[in-house]
Backbone as JSON, one array per atom type, in Angstrom:
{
  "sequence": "XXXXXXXXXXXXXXXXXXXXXXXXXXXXXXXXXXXXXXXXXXXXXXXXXXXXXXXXXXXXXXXXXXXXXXXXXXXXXXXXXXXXXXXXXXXXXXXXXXXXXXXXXXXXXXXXXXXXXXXXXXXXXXXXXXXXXXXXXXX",
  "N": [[-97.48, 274.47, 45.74], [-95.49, 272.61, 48.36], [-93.45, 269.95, 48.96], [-90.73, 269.22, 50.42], [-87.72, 267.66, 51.72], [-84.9, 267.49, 53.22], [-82.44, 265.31, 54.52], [-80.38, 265.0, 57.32], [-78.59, 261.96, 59.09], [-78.13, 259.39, 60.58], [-78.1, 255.69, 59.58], [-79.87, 253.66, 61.16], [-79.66, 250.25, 60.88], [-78.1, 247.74, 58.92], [-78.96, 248.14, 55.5], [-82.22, 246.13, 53.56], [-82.56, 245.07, 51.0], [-85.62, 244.58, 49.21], [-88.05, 243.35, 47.06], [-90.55, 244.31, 44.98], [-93.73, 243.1, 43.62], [-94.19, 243.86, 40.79], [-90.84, 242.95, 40.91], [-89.41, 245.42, 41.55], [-86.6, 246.79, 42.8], [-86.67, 247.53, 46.42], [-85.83, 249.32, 49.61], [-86.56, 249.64, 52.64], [-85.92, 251.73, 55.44], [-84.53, 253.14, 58.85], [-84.0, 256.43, 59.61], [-81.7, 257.5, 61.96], [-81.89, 260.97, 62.94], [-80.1, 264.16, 64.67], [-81.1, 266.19, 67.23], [-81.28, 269.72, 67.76], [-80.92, 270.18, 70.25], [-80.73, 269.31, 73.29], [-82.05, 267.22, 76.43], [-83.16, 267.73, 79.58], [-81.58, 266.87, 81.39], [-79.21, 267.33, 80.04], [-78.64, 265.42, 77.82], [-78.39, 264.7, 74.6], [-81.21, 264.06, 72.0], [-82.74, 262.17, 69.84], [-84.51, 261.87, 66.59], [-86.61, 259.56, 64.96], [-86.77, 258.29, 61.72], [-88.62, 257.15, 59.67], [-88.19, 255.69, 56.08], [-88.1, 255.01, 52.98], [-86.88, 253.95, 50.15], [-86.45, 253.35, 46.6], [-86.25, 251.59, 43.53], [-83.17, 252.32, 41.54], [-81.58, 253.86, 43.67], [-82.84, 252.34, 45.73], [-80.49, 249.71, 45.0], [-77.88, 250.81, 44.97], [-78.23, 251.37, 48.0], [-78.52, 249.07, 48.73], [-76.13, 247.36, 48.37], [-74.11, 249.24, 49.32], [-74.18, 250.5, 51.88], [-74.18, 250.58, 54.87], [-75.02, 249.72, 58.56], [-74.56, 252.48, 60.91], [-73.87, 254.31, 58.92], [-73.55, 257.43, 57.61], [-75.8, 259.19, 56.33], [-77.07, 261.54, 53.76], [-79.74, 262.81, 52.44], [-82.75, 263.5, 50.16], [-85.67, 263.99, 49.65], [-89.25, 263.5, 49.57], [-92.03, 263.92, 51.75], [-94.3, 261.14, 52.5], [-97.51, 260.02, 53.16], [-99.51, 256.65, 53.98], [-101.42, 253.75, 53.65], [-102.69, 250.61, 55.4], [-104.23, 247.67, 55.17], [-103.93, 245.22, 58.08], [-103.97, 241.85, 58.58], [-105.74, 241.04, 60.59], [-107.79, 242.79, 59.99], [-107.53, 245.56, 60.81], [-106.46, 249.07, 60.12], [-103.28, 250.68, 59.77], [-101.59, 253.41, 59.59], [-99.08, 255.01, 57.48], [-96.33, 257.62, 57.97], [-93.78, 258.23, 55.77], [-90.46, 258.94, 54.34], [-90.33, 259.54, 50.92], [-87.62, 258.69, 49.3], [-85.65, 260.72, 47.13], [-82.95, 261.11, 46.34], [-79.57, 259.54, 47.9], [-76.77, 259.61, 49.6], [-73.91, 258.63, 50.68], [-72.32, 260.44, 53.18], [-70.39, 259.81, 55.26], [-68.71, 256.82, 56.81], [-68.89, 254.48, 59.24], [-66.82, 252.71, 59.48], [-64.81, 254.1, 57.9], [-61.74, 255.85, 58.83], [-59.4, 258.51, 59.13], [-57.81, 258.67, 56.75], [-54.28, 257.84, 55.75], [-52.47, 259.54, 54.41], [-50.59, 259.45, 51.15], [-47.3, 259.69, 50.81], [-45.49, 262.12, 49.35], [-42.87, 261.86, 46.74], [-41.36, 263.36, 44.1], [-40.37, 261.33, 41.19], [-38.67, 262.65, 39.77], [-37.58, 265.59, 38.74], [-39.48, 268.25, 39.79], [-41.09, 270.8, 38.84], [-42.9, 272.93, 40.67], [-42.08, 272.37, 43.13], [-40.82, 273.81, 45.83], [-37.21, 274.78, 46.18], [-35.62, 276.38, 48.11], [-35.76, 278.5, 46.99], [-36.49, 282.26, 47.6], [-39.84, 283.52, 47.6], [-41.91, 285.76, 45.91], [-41.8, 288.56, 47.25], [-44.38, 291.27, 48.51], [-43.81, 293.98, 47.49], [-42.89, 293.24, 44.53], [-44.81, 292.43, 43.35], [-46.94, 293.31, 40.51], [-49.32, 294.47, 41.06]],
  "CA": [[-97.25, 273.72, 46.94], [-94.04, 272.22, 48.2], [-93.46, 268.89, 49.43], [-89.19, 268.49, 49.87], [-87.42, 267.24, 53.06], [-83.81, 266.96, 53.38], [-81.96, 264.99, 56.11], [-78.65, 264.22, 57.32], [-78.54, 261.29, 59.67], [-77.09, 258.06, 60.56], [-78.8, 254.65, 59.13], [-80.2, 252.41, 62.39], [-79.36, 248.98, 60.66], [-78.01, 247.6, 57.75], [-79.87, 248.03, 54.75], [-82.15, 245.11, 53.05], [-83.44, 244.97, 49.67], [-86.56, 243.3, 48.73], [-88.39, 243.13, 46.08], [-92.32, 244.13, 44.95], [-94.58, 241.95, 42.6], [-93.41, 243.5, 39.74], [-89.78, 242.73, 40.73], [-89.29, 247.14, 41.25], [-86.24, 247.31, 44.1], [-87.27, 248.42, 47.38], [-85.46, 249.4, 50.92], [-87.05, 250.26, 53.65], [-84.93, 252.14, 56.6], [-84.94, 253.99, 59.43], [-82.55, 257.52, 59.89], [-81.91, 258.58, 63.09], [-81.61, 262.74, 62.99], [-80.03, 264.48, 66.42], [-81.8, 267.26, 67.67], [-80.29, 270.43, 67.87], [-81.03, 270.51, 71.77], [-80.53, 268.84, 74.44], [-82.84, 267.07, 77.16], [-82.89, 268.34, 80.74], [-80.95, 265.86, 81.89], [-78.32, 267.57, 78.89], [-78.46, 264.51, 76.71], [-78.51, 264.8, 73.35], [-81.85, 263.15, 71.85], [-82.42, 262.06, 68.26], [-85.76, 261.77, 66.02], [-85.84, 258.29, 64.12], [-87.04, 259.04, 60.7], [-88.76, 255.84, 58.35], [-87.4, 256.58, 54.85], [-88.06, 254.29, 51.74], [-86.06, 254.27, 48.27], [-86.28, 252.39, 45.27], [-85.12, 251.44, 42.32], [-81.27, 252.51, 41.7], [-81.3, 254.27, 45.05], [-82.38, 250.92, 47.06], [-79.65, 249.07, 44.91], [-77.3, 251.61, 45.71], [-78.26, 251.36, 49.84], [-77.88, 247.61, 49.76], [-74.67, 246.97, 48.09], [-72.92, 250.18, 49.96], [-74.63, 251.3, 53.08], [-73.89, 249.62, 56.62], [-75.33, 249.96, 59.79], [-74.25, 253.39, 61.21], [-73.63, 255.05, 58.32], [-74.34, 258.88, 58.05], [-75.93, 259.23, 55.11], [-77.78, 262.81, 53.42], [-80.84, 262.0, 51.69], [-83.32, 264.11, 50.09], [-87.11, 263.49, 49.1], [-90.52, 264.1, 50.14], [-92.7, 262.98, 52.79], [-95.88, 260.48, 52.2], [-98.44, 259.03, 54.16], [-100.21, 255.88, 53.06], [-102.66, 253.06, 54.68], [-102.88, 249.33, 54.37], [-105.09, 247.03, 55.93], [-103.37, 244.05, 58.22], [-104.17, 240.83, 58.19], [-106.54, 241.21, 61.35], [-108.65, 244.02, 59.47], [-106.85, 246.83, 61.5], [-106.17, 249.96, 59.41], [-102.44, 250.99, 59.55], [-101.58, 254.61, 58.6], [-97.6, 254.94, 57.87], [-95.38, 258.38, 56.8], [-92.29, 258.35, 55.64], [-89.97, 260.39, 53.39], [-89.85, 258.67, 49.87], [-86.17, 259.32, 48.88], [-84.99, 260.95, 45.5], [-81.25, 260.96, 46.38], [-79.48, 259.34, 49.27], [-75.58, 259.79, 49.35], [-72.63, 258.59, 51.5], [-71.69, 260.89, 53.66], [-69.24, 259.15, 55.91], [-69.54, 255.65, 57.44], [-68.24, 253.85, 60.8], [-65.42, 252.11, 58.91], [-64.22, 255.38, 57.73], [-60.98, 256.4, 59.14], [-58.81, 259.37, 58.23], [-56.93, 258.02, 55.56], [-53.25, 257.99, 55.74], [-52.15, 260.73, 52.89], [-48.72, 259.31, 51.05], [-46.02, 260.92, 50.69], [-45.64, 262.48, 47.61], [-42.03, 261.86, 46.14], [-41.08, 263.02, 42.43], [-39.31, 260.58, 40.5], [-37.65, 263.26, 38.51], [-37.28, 267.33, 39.32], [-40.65, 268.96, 39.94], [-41.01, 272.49, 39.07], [-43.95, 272.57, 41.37], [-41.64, 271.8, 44.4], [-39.57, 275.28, 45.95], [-35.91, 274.61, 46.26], [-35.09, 277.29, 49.02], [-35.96, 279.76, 46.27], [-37.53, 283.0, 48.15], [-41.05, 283.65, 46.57], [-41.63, 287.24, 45.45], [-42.54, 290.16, 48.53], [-45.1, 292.65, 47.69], [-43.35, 295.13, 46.35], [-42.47, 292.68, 43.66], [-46.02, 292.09, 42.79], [-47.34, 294.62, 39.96], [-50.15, 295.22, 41.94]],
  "C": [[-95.89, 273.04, 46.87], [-93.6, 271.4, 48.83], [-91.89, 268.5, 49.45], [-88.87, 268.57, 51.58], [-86.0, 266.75, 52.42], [-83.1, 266.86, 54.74], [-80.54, 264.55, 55.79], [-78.56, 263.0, 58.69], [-77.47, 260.03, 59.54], [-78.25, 256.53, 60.52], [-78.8, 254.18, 60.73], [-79.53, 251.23, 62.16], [-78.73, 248.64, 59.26], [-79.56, 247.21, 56.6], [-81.21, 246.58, 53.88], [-82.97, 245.47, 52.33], [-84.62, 243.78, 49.73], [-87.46, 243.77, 47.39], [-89.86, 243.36, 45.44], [-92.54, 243.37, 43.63], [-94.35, 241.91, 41.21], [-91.54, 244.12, 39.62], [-88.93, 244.44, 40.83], [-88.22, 246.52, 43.0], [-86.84, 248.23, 45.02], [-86.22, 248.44, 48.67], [-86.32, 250.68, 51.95], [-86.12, 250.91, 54.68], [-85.11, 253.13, 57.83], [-83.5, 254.66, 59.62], [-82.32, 258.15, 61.1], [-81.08, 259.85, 63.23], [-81.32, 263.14, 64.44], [-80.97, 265.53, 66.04], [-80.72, 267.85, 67.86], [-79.87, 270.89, 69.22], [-80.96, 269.5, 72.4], [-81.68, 268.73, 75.42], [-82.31, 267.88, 78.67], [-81.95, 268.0, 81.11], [-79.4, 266.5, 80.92], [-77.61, 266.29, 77.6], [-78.57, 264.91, 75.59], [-79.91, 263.35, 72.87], [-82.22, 263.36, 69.86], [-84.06, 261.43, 67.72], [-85.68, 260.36, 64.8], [-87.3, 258.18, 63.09], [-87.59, 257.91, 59.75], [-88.7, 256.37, 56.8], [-87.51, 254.84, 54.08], [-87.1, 254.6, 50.63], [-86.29, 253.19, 47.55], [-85.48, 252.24, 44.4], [-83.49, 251.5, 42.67], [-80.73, 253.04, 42.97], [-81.29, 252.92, 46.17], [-81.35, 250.05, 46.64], [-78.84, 249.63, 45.92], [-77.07, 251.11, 47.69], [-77.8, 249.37, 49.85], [-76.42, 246.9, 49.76], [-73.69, 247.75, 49.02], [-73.21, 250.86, 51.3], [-74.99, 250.59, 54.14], [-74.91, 250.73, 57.65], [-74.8, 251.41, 60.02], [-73.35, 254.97, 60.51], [-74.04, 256.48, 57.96], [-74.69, 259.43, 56.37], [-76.98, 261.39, 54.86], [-78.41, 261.94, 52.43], [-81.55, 263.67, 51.49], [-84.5, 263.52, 49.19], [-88.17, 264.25, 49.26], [-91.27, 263.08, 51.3], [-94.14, 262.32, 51.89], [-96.54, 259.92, 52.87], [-99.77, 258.21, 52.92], [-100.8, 254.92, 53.83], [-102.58, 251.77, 54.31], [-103.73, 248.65, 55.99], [-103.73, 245.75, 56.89], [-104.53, 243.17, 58.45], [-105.51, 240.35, 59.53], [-107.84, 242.54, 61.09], [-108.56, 245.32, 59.72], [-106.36, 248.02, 60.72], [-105.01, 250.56, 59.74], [-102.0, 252.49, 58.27], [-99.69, 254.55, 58.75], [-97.29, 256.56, 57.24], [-94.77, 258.39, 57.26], [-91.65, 259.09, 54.51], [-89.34, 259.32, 52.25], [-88.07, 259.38, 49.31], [-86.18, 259.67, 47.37], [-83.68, 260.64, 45.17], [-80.74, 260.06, 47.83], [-77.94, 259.43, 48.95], [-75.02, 259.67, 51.11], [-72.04, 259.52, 51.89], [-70.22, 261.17, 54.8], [-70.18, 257.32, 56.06], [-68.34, 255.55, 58.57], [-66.83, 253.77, 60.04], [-64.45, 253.14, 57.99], [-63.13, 255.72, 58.74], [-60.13, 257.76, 58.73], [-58.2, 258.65, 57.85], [-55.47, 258.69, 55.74], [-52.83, 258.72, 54.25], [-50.64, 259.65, 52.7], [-48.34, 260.02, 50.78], [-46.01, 261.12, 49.3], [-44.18, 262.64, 47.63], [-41.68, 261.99, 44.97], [-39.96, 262.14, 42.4], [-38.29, 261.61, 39.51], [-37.96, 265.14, 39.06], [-38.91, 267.65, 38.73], [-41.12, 270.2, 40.18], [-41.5, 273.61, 40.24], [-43.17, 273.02, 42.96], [-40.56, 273.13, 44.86], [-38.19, 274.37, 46.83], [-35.04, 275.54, 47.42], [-35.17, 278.57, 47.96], [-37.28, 280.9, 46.84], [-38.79, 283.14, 47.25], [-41.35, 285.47, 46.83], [-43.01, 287.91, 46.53], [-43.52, 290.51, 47.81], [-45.01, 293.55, 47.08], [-42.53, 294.33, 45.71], [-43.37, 292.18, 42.69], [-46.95, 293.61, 41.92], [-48.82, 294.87, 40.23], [-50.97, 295.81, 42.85]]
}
């Protein structure tokens, strides 16, 4: 049997760590995934995904992962049950994470490349020296 789910989305909110009883990081989150189609109307509509991580992964999400960040994740799905506080039985699934990785974020721009200047003659660098035709190449 084969229980794996990988997504590429964009985080809803910023992340928040908390903490279980025995002190084990936790983040909860939700991912919203587009669809690969389009509504009638030709909108674009998107599936919003509840996604847990722990440990080094929920550090990870809280120190470095904003609001609208487009993250790739991969896990499994789980469904699990808890009572509330009115006796009401609550069923939840969500996709426990294994990995989650930075794929871009908002505050991402293209990055200005510098210029690359040698300080000293760079073999590397062509001088107006032609570079060798095909019939110069043995083969």
């Amino acid at each position: 049997m084969l229980n794996r789910v990988v997504l590429v989305g964009r985080i809803t909110k910023d992340p928040e760590q908390k903490r279980t009883q025995s002190n084990t990081p936790v983040v909860s989150f939700t991912l919203a995934v587009n669809r690969q189609f389009s509504n009638d109307q030709g909108e674009k509509q998107a599936d919003f995904i509840q996604c847990v991580a722990w440990s080094k992964q929920a550090e990870f999400m809280s120190n470095y992962v904003r609001k609208g960040a487009l993250l790739g994740l991969e896990g499994r799905i789980q469904t699990r049950s808890y009572e509330t506080n009115n006796g009401d039985t609550r069923y939840v699934t969500e996709v426990v994470c294994d990995s989650v990785q930075i794929l871009e974020s908002k505050r991402d721009v293209a990055p200005t490349q510098p210029s690359y200047e040698p300080e000293e003659e760079d073999p590397f660098i062509s001088k107006g020296k032609s570079l060798a035709t095909e019939e110069d190449l043995p083969f």
